[in-house]
C-alpha positions as CSV (number, residue, x, y, z in Angstrom):
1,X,26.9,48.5,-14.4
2,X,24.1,50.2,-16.5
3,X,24.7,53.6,-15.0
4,X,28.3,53.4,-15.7
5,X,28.3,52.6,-18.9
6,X,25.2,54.9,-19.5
7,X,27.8,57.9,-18.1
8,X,30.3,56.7,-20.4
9,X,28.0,57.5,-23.3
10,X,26.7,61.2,-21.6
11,X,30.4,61.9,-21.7
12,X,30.8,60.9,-25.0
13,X,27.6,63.0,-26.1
14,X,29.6,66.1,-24.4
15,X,32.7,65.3,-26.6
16,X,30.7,65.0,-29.6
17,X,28.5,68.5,-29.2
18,X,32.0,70.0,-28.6
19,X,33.1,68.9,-31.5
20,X,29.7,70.2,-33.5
21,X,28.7,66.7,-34.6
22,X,25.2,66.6,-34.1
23,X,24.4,63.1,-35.2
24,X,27.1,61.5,-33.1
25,X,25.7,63.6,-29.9
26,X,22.1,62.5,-30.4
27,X,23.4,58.5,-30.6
28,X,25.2,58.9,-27.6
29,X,22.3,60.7,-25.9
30,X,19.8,57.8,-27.0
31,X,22.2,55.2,-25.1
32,X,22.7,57.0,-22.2
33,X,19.1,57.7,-21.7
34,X,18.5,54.1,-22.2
35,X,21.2,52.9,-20.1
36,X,20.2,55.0,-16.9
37,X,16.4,53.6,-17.4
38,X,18.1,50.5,-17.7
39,X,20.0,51.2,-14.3
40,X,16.5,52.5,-12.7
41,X,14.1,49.7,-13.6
42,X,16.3,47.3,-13.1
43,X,17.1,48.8,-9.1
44,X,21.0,49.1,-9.6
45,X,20.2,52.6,-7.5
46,X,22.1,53.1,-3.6
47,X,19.7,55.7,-2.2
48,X,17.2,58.0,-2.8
49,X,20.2,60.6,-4.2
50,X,21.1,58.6,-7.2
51,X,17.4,57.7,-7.8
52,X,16.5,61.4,-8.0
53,X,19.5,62.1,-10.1
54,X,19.0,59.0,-12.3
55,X,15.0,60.4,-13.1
56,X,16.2,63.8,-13.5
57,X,18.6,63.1,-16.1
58,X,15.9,60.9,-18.1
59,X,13.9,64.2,-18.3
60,X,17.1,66.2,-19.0
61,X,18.1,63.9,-21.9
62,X,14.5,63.4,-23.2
63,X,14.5,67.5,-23.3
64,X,17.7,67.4,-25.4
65,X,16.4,64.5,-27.7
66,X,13.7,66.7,-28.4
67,X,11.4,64.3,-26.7
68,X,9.4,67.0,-24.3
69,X,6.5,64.8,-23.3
70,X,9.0,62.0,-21.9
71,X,11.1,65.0,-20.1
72,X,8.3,66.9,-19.1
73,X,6.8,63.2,-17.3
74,X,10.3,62.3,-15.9
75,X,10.6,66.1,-14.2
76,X,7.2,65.5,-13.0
77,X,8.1,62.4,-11.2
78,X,11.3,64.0,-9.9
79,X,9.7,66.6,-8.3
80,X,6.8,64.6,-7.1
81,X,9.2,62.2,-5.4
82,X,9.1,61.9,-1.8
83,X,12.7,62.6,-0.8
84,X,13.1,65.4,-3.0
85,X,13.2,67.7,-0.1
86,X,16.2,66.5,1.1
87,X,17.8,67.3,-2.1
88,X,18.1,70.7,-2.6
89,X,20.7,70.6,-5.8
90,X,18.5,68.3,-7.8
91,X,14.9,69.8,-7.1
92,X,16.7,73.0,-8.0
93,X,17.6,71.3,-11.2
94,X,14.2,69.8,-11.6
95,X,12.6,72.6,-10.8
96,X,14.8,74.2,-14.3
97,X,14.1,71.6,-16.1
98,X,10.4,71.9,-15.3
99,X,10.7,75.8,-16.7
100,X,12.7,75.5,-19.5
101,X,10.1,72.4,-20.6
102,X,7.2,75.4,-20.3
103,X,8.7,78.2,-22.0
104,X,9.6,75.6,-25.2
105,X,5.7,74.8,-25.0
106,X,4.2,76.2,-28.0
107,X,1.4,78.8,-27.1
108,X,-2.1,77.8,-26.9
């Protein structure tokens, strides 16, 4: 139920950056992030697929949320997962995530 509900509000954070309004988009975001934790810690997950895709949207919406330490730990754990071989689609997402999350690093 989490998850479902949780995709409900990632749709509705599409809608609203569509329709330019920021504020709206970032609520929705928060919820959905929170709602696919929810559906993760709470082990409402089928297989190893929607396990991987659950963590690597965490990172994704953390990155959007401006939240690059969450995202950056979240891509880490998707990639470091064990069945992530198996899943070419999502590592190669991951692995996109994991650069993007680099280049927005400040320099040193």
């Amino acid at each position: 139920m989490y998850r479902k509900v949780a995709g409900l509000y990632h749709r509705l954070a599409w809608l609203a950056r569509a329709g330019g309004n920021v504020d709206a988009e970032k609520a929705y975001l928060t919820t959905a992030r929170a709602g696919y934790k929810s559906a993760l810690d709470n082990n409402h997950v089928e297989d190893a697929r929607t396990e991987l895709l659950l963590i690597y949207l965490l990172g994704e919406l953390s990155r959007r949320l401006g939240d690059t330490t969450e995202a950056t730990r979240w891509a880490s754990n998707v990639l470091g997962h064990p069945q992530i071989g198996a899943h070419k689609m999502i590592n190669d997402l991951a692995q996109n995530l994991r650069t993007e999350l680099r280049a927005a690093r400040p320099a040193s």
